[in-house]
N, C-alpha and C positions, 0 to 999 in steps of 0.2 A: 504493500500500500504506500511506502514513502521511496520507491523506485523513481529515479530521474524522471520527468518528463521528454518524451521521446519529440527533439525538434527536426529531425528530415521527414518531410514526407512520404506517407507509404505509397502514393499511387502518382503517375504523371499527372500535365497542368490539362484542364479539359478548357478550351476556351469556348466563350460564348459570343455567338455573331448576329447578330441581324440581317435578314436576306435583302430586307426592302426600308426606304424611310420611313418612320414613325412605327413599326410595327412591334417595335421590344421598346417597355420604358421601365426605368426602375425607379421607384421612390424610397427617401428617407428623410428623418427628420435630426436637424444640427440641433441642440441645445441640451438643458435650460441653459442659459448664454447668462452671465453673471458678469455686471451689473444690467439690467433689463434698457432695454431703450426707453428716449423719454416718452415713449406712447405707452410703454407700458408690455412692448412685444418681446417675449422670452424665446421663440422657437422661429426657426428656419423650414416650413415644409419644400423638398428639394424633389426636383424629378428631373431624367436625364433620359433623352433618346437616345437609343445604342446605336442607332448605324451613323448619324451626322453628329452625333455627341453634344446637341441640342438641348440647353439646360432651362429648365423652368423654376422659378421660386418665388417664395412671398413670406414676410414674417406675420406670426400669429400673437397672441398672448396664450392661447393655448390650444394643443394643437389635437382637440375631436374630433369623432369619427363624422362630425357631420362637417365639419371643415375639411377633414382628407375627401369627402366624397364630394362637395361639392368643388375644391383644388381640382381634382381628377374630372370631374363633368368642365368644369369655366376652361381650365387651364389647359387642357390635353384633347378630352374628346370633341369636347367644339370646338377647338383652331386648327388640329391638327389631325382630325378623323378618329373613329375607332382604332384602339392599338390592337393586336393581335395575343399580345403578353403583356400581363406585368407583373413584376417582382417587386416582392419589401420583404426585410425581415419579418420575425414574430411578434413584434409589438401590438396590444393591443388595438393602439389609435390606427392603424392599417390593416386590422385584421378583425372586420365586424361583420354584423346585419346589413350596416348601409353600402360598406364598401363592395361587399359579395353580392348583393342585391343589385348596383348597377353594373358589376361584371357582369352576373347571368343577367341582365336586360338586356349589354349589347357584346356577349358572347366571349367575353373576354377573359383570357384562360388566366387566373393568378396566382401566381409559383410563389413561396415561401421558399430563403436561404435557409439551411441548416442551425441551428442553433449554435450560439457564438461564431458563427461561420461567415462574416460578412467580405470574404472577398468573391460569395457569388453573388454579391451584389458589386461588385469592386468599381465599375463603372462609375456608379452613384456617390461611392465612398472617398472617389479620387475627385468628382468635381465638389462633393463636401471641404475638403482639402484645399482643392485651391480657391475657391470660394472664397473660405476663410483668411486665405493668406491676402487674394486682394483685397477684402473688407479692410483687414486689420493696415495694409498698406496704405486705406483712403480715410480713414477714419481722423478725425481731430480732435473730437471727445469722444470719451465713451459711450456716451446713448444716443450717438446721431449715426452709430451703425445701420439703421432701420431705413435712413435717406440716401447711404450711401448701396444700399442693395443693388436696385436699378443700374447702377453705373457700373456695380462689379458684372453685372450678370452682360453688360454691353461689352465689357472689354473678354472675361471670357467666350463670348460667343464669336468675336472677332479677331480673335487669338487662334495662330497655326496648331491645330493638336497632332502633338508625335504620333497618335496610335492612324489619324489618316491624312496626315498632309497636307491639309487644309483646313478652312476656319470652318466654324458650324454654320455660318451664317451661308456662306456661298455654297455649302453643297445645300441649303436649306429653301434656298430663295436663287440660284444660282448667279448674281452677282456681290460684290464685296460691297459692305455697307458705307456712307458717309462717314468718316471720322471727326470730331469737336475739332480735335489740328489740322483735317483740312478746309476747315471754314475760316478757320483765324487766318492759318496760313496757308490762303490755296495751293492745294497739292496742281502736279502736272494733268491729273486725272480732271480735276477741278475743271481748271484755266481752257482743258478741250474742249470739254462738254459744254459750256458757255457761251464759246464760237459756233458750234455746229448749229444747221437748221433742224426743226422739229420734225422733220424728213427722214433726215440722218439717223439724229437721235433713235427714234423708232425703232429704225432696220437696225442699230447699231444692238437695240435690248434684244430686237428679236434672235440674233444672231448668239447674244448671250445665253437666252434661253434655251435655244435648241443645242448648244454645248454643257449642259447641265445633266445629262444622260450620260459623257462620258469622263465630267468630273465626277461623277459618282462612280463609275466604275474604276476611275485610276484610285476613287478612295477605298475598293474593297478592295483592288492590289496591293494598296500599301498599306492595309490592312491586316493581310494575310501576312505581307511577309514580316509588318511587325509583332503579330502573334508567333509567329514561327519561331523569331529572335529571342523570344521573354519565355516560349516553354524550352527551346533546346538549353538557355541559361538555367529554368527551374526543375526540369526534367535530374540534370547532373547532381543534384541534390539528395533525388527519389533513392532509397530504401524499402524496396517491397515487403509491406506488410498482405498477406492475403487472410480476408477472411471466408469463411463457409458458415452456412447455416449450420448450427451446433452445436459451433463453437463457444468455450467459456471467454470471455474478456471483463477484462476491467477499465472505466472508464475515467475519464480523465475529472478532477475538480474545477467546476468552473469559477469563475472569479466571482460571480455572483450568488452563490451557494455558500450556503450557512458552513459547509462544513469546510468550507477555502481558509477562513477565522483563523490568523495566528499564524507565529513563524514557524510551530511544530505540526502545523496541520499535515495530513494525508495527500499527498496528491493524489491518489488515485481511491476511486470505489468501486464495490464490488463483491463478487462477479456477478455477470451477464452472462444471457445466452444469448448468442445470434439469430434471429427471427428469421430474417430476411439481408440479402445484400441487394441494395441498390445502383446500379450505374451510377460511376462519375466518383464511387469511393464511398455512398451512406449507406449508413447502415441503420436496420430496425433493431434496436434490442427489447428486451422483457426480462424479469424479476427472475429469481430462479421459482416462483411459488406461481408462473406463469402469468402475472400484470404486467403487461406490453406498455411499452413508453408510446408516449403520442405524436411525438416529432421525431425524424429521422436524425444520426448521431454522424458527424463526418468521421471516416476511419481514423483519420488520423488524432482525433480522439481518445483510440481505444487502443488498447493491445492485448495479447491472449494471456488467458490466464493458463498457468499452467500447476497442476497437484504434487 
């Protein structure tokens, strides 16, 4: 029970992609944020499309299941279509009556990360991340965070992302947006578009829009080959752990568990049987007196127990 905790991973990296735009989105939520802004708003609800890396947000005072459902209805399904998927972790506030309710109205499959397992949301987790950093880079007081959102969420959306090559906005809308610095200081972009006739112009957007099909396809190239790069780095890590249905294991403490408490605590509990293995590394366990856990366990959570 007080056996190291096992840090390489047992199974390789499974990446996740989205085929088409807006069809995968993943939500979460940044806070309680201390000291509260001066309206009073403790909480960040966050959502990110996976294929253009499209970020949505807005701060709450607190953040309800009837505020995630109607986020997800204002924010997502009216701008930008039905999504196909979406993912959050097991938080209550995203995992209700209302939220499930306008899934099954408009058919929308919703996947739950594994428990403590928030890099299968990772998407979401890394524009929480840098979110945060531009925020904290615009800020001049403390509780005028809440004014400065808007601006963060402009400069990430305008921003080259390493995982496709380009900014969210243009594979979004397929041209590059207006920048604050090129109205002060007219860019060359600017100073052209000023000369041309309404003529021009026109043919010039249209021309932009019909290359919008294969900026999107150079972005699922550089895509791919950037998923490729980050599993063959995470893959050299992997230590196959395998499990079977049958199997005894003991499972890891989590940091939010009573029995984590203290520098001589247990890190592990136990034992489990193995229920079920699930693709991608989860796994079901159950009690040994046969009560089945409710949420799936990532492997690399567990390790065998052995008599």
């Amino acid at each position: 029970m007080h056996g190291d905790v096992i840090r390489a991973p047992p199974t390789e990296l499974h990446s996740m992609t989205a085929p088409w735009p807006c069809s995968i989105w993943g939500m979460d939520v940044i806070g309680t944020i201390d000291p509260p802004a001066s309206n009073g708003h403790r909480f960040i609800l966050v959502a990110i499309e996976y294929f253009t890396k499209w970020v949505e947000a807005a701060s709450y005072k607190h953040v309800t299941k009837k505020v995630v459902s109607n986020f997800l209805r204002n924010n997502i399904i009216c701008r930008f279509g039905v999504p196909e998927t979406l993912i959050t972790d097991n938080a209550k506030n995203l995992n209700n009556d209302m939220v499930n309710g306008l899934c099954e109205q408009f058919k929308i499959r919703h996947r739950n990360s594994a428990i403590y397992r928030s890099q299968m949301n990772g998407a979401v987790e890394a524009a929480n991340k840098n979110l945060k950093k531009i925020i904290r880079k615009m800020t001049e007081a403390h509780r005028d965070w809440h004014e400065k959102l808007p601006y963060a969420l402009m400069a990430y959306r305008t921003t080259i992302r390493t995982s496709t090559g380009a900014t969210s906005y243009s594979l979004m809308y397929g041209m590059e947006a207006v920048l604050p610095a090129e109205v002060e200081i007219p860019s060359l972009r600017i100073l052209m578009e000023a000369q041309i006739e309404e003529a021009e112009w026109i043919r010039e957007r249209q021309e932009q829009l019909s290359l919008i099909d294969e900026k999107r396809l150079n972005a699922v190239c550089h895509g791919q080959c950037y998923q490729q790069r980050m599993a063959r780095a995470y893959n050299k890590k992997v230590k196959p752990r395998l499990f079977e249905v049958g199997d005894k294991v003991l499972k890891q403490i989590l940091p939010m568990q009573d029995e984590a408490k203290g520098k001589f605590a247990p890190n592990w509990q136990g034992p489990f049987i193995v229920k079920k293995v699930l693709s991608g590394g989860a796994l079901i366990l159950m009690e040994m007196d046969g009560q089945v856990f409710p949420q799936p366990i990532n492997a690399d959570m567990c390790k065998k127990f052995f008599i």
